[in-house]
C-alpha positions as CSV (number, residue, x, y, z in Angstrom):
1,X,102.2,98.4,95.6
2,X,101.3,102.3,94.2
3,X,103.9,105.0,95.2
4,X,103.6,105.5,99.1
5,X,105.0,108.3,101.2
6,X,106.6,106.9,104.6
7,X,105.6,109.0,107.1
8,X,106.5,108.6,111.1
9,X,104.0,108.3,113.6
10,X,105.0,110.2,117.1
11,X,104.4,107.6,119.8
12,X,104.3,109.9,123.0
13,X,106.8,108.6,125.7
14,X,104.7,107.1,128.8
15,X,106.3,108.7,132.2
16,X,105.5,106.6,135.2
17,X,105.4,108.3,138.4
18,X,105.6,107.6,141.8
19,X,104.3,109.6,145.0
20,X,104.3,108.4,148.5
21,X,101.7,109.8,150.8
22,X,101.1,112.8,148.6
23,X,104.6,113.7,148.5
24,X,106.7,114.8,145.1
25,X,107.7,112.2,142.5
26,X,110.6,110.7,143.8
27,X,111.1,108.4,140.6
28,X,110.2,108.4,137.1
29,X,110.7,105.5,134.4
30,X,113.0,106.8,131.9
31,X,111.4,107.4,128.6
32,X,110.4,105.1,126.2
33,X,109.3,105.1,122.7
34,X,108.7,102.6,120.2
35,X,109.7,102.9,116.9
36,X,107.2,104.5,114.6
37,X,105.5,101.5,111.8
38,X,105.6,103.0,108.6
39,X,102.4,102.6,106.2
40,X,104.4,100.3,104.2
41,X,105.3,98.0,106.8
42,X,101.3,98.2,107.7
43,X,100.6,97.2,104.0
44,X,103.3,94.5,104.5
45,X,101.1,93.0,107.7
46,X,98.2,93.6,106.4
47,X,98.6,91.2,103.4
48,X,100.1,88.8,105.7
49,X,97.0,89.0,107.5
50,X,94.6,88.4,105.3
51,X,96.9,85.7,103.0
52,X,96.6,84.0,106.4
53,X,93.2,84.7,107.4
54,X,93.1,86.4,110.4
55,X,90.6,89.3,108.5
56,X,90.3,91.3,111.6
57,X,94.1,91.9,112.0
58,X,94.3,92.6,108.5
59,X,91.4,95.2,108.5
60,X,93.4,97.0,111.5
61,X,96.7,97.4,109.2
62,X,95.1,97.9,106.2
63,X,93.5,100.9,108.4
64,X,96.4,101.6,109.9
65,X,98.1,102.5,106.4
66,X,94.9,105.0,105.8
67,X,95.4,107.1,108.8
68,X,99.0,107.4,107.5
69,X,98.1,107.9,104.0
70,X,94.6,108.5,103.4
71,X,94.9,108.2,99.6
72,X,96.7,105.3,99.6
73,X,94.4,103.0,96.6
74,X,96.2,99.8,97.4
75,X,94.5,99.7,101.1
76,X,91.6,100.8,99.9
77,X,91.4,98.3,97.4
78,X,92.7,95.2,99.6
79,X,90.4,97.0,103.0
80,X,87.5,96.2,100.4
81,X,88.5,92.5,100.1
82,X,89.2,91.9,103.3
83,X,85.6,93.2,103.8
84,X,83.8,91.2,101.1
85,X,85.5,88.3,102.0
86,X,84.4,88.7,105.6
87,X,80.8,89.3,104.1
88,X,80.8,93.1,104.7
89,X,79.4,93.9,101.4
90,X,78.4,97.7,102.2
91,X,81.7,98.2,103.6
92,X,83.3,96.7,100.5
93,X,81.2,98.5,98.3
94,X,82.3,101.9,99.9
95,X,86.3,101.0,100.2
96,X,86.4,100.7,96.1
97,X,84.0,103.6,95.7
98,X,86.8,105.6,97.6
99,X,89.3,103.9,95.8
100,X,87.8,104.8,92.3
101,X,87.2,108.3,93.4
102,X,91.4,108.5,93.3
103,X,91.5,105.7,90.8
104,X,88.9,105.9,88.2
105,X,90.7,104.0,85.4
106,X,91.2,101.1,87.5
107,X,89.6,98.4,85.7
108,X,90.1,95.8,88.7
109,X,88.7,97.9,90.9
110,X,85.1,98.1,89.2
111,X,85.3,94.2,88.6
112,X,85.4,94.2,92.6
113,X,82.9,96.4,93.1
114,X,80.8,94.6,90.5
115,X,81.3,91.6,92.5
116,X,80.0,93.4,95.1
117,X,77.2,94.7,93.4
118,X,76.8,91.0,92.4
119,X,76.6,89.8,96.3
120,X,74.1,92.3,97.0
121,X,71.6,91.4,94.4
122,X,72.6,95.0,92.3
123,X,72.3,93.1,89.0
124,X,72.5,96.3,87.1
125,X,74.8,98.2,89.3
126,X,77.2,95.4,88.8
127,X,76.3,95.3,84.4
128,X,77.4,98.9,84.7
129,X,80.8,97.8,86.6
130,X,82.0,95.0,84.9
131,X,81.3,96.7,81.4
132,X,83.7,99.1,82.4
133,X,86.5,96.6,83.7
134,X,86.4,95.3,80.2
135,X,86.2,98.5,78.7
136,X,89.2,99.7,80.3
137,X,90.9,96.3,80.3
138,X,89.9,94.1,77.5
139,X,92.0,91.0,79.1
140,X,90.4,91.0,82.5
141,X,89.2,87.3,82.5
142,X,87.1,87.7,85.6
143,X,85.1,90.5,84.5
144,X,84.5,88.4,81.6
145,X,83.5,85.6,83.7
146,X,81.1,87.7,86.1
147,X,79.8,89.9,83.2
148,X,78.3,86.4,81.6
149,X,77.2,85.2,85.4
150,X,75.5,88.9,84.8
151,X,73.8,88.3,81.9
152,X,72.9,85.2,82.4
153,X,70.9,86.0,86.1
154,X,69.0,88.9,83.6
155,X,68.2,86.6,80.9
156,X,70.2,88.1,78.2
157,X,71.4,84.8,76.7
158,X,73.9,85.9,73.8
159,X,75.3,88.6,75.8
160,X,76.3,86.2,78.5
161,X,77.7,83.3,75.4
162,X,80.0,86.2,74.2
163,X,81.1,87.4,77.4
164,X,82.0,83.4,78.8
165,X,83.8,83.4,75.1
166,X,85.6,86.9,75.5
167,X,86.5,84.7,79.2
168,X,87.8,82.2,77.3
169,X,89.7,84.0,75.2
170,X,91.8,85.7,77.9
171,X,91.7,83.1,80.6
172,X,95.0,81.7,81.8
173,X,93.5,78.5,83.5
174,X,94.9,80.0,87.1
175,X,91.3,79.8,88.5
176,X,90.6,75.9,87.5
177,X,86.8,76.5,88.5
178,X,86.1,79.6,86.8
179,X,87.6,77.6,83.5
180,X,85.5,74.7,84.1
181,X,82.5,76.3,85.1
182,X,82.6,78.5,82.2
183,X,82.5,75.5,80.1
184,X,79.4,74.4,81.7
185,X,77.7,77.8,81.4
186,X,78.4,78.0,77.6
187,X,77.1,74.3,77.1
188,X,74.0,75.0,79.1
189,X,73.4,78.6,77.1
190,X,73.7,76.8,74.1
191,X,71.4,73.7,74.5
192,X,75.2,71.5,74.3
């Protein structure tokens, strides 16, 4: 996770009171506070969340960590794919935007928008994005991979043959399909 400042929420102390007949207080609860959640420990939940699923919950910390820190990238970033995996695409779209505004040399950040951009029908929007993921990182496998899905929804054959290659190149076989599919994307561009 990028540098984070912890910084304490206040939790205001809840005073119960009790009157009889209109009379005084006669009682009070003593008071009680909870202990403040730092926007770490949101961060922390958050990617529990949504490693386990549970999107919503994850969307709350993940928010939770941007009232504390408002430029925090990471939550940005991961609030953006929480929302495209929860097919909030405009939502998505506008968490990396944010997220680039502070980060604009993050070259997984425009692959995710591009995917975005991809999910939306933004063909060129999403061109724009993942040429720039590989520009800045020339060993980002998946902008390789979804610059040649790219090219290859715009009809620009070799482009997309040299961008499954350059996905070759750099792929680490982690993503099994992504590999495999490749394959069949380069045999099918090249008549194979």
């Amino acid at each position: 996770m990028r540098r984070t400042l912890v910084i304490l929420l206040s939790v205001l102390p809840v005073v119960l009171v009790l009157a009889a007949c209109g009379a005084e207080p006669t009682t009070t609860a003593p008071t009680q506070t909870l202990p403040p959640v730092s926007a770490e420990e949101h961060f922390r939940r958050g990617n529990e969340y949504a490693q386990s699923g549970d999107l919503e919950k994850a969307v709350a910390e993940y928010q939770a960590v941007l009232e504390i820190e408002p430029d925090n990238v990471s939550a940005m970033t991961n609030l953006g794919v929480v929302y495209y995996q929860m097919g909030k695409l405009d939502e998505a779209v506008a968490q990396y935007k944010k997220a680039l505004e502070i980060a604009p040399n993050d070259a997984d950040i425009h692959s995710n928008l591009a995917a975005a951009y991809v999910q939306l029908g933004r063909m060129e929007r999403a061109l724009d994005e993942y040429r720039t993921a590989v520009d800045l990182k020339e060993d980002l496998a998946e902008a390789w991979f979804g610059l040649g899905v790219v090219h290859m929804q715009l009809g620009h054959k070799e482009e997309a043959i040299q961008a499954f290659e350059n996905f070759q190149k750099w792929d680490s076989g982690k993503d099994r399909t992504a590999t495999q599919q490749a394959q069949q994307y380069l045999e099918q561009l090249r008549g194979e």
